[in-house]
C-alpha positions in Angstrom: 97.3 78.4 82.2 97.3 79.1 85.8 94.4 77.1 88.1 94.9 80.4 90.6 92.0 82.9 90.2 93.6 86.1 91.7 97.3 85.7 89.6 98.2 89.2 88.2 101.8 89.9 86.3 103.6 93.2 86.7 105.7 94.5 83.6 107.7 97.0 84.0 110.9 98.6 82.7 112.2 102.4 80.9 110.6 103.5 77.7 112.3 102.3 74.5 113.3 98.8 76.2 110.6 96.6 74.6 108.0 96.1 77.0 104.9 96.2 74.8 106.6 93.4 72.6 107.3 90.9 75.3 103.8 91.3 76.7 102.3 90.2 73.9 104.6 87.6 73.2 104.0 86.6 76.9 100.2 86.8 76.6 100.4 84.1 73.6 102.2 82.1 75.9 100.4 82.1 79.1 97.2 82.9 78.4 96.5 86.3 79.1 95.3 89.8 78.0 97.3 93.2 78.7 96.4 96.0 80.6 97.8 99.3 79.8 100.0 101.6 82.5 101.0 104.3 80.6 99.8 107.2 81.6 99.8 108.9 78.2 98.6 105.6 76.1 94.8 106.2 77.8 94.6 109.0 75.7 92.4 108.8 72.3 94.2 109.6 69.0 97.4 110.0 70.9 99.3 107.4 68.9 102.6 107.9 67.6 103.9 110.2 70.2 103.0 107.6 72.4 103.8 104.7 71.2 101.4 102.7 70.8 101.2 99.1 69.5 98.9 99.2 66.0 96.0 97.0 66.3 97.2 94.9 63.9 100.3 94.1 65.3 98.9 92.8 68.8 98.3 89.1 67.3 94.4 88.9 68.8 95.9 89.7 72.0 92.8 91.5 73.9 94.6 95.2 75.4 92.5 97.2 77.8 92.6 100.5 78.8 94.1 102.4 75.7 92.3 105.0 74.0 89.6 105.8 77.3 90.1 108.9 77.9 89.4 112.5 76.2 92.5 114.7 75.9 90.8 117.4 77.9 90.7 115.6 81.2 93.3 114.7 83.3 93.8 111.4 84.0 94.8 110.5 87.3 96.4 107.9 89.1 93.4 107.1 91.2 91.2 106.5 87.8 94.2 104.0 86.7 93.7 102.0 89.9 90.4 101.7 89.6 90.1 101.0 85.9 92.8 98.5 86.0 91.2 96.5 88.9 88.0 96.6 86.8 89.9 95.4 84.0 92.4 92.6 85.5 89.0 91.2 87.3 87.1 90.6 84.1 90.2 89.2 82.9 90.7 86.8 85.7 86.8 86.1 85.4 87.7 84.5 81.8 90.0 82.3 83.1 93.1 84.0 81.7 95.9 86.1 83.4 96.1 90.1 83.5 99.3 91.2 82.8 99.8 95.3 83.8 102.2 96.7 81.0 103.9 99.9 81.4 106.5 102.5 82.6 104.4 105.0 84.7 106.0 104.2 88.3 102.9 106.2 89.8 100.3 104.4 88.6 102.2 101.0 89.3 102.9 102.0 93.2 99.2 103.1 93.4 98.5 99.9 92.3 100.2 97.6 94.2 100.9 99.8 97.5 97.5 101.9 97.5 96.5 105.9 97.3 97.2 108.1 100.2 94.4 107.9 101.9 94.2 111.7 103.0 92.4 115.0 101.4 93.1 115.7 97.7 94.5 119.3 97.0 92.5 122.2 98.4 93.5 124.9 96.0 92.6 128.0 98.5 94.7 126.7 101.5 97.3 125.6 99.0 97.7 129.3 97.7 97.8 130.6 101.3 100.7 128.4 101.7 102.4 128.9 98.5 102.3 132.8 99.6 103.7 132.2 102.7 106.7 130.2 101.4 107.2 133.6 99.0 107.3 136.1 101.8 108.8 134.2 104.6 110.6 131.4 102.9 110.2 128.0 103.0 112.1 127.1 105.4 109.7 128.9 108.1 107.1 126.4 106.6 109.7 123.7 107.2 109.3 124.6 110.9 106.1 125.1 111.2 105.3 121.2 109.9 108.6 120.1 112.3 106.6 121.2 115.4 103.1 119.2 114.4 104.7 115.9 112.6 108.3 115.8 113.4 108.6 112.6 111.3 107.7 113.6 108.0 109.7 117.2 108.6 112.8 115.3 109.4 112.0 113.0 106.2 111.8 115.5 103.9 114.4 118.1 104.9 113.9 121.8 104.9 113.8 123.0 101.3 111.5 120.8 99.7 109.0 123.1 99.1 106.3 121.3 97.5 106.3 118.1 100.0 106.2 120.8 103.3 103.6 122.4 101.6 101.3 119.5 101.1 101.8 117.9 104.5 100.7 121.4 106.2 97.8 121.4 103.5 97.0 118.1 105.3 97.7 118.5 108.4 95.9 121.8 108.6 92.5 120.1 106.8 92.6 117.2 108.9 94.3 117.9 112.0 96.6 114.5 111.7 100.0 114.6 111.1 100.6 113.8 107.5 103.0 110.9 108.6 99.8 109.0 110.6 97.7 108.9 107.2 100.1 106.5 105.5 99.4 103.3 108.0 95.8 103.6 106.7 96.9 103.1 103.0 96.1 99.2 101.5 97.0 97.9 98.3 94.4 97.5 95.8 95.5 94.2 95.0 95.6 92.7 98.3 95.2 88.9 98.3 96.4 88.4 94.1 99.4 86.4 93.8 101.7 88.9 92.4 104.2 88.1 89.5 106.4 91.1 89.1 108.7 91.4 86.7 111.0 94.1 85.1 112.9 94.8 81.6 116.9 95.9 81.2 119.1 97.0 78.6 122.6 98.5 79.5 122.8 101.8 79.2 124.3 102.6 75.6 122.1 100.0 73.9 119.4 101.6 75.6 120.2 104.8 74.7 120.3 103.4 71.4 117.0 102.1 71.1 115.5 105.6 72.7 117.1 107.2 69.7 115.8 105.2 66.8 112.4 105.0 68.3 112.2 108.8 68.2 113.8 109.0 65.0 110.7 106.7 64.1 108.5 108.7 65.3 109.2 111.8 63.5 109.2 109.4 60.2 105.9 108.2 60.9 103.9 111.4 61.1 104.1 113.0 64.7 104.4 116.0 63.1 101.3 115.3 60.9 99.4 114.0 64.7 99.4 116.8 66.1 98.6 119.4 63.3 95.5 116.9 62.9 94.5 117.0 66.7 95.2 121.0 66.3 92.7 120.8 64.0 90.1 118.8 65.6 90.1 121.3 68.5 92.3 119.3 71.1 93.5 122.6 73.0 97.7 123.0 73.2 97.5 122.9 77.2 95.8 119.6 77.3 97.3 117.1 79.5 98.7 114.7 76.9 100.6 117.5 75.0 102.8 117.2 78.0 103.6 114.1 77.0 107.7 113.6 75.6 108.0 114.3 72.0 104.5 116.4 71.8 105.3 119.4 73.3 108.5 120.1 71.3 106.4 118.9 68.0 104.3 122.1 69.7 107.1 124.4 69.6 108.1 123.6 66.6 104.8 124.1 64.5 104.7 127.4 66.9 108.3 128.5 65.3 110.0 128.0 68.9 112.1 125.1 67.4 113.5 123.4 64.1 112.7 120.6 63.4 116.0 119.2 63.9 115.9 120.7 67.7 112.7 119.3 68.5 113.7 115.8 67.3 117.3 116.7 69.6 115.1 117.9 72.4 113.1 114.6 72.4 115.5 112.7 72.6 117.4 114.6 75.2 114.1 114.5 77.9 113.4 110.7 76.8 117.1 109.2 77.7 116.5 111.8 81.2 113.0 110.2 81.7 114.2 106.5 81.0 116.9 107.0 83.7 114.4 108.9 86.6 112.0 105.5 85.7 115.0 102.8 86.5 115.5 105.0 89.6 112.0 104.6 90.7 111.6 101.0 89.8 114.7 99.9 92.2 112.7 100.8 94.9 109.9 98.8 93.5 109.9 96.0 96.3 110.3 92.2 94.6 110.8 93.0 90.9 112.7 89.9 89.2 114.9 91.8 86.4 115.7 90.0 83.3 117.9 91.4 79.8 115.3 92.7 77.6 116.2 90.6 74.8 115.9 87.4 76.9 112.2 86.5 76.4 112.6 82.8 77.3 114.0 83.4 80.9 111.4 86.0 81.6 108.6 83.6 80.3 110.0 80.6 82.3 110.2 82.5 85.7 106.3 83.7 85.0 105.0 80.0 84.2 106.9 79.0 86.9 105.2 81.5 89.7 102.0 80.6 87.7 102.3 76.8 88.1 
């Protein structure tokens, strides 16, 4: 067990490649407790869409941050930073190590690199903006956020839409160039010694395991999951029915899909979503990558950055 109070392990890696598994095997081994980042996996009765290790299989490993949240709210990434940090301190105040488990690249950057530290959305100057991108294209938006912040225009390019849009929104709140609010952003986890670490399967046996998993998960009820949370009221536009698998289990019980397409679909959108997550993770800064099926060299690097 580690003698430094502020250690904190990073586990990341694509859906399907085994994460949950080697955290638990790693917790057994170094002492600690897991804390969720997936950003679907917060979500109460959300289980087999999502994934989510049985209690019974988690061998008296402690797991925080599953099941917190109500369906009907949206859970954001600034509620994952601070419910993580609340968690991984209580860990680290029972002598044991917090290891942060997931695949939700947003909630992992918001954790170790910070939140922009600028207004939330403002939904009535939004609008205003999104009209003026409709009528006079937004490429005279584009122009418009060149002339107060130069920097950021020049970084996005003129036809992303949605980023020019939200740095005039800023801009126009705040009157600072969107590009000067980022110097103010801190990591949450300033001062832990960070252990970051990342899962890897080629692509094919990857692909692979994406496939059986959602094969499993149309054997082991999803179908069933979601008629139930039907039933207990959850409404079809809440957040978590967004989640892969869910909304083409919705389609299907709305006659929109066969079965057969919906397990298709599923798979389709997972193997996309595992291959936009590896993108994101490269530009992770310091992640030591090991084969997913080589527990003993990913336990071995942790000790040793623990010891």
């Amino acid at each position: 067990m580690s003698d430094k109070p502020n250690s904190l392990v990073i586990l990341c890696g694509p859906t399907g490649v085994g994460k949950s598994r080697a955290a638990i095997a790693l917790a057994g081994r170094v002492g600690g407790e897991i804390v969720n980042a997936d950003s679907m996996q917060v979500y109460r009765n959300f289980d087999i869409g999502t994934d989510k290790v049985p209690a019974g299989d988690r061998r008296g490993i402690p797991h925080h941050l599953l099941d917190i949240a109500e369906a009907t709210t949206q859970f954001t990434a600034a509620d994952f930073v601070r419910e993580a940090l609340a968690a991984a301190r209580g860990i680290i105040e029972r002598n044991r190590i917090p290891i942060v488990v997931g695949g939700t690249g947003l909630y992992l950057k918001a954790l170790l690199e910070g939140l922009f530290p600028g207004p939330g959305r403002l939904p009535g100057l939004r609008n205003r903006l999104e009209a003026e991108a409709a009528s006079g294209g937004v490429e005279s938006l584009w122009q418009r956020l060149k002339a107060v912040d130069p920097e950021y225009a020049e970084k996005v390019g003129p036809r992303d839409r949605i980023r020019i849009i939200r740095a005039l929104e800023v801009f126009e709140s705040t009157r600072i160039p969107f590009s000067r609010h980022f110097p103010a952003t801190e990591s949450p986890v300033k001062g832990f010694l960070l252990i970051r670490v990342g899962l890897q399967l080629d692509r094919a046996r990857l692909v692979r395991r994406i496939e059986e998993r959602v094969d499993g998960m149309f054997a082991n009820g999803i179908v069933e999951e979601v008629r139930s949370l039907i039933a207990r009221g959850i409404p079809e536009d809440a957040p978590p029915f967004r989640a892969l698998g869910y909304k083409h289990v919705l389609a299907y019980i709305q006659g929109a899909l066969t079965l057969s397409g919906a397990v298709e679909l599923t798979k389709t959108e997972t193997r996309q979503y595992a291959k936009r997550q590896m993108t994101w993770f490269r530009k992770m800064k310091e992640i030591a990558w090991f084969p997913a099926d080589d527990f003993e060299a990913l336990a071995i690097h942790v000790e040793t950055q623990l010891s």
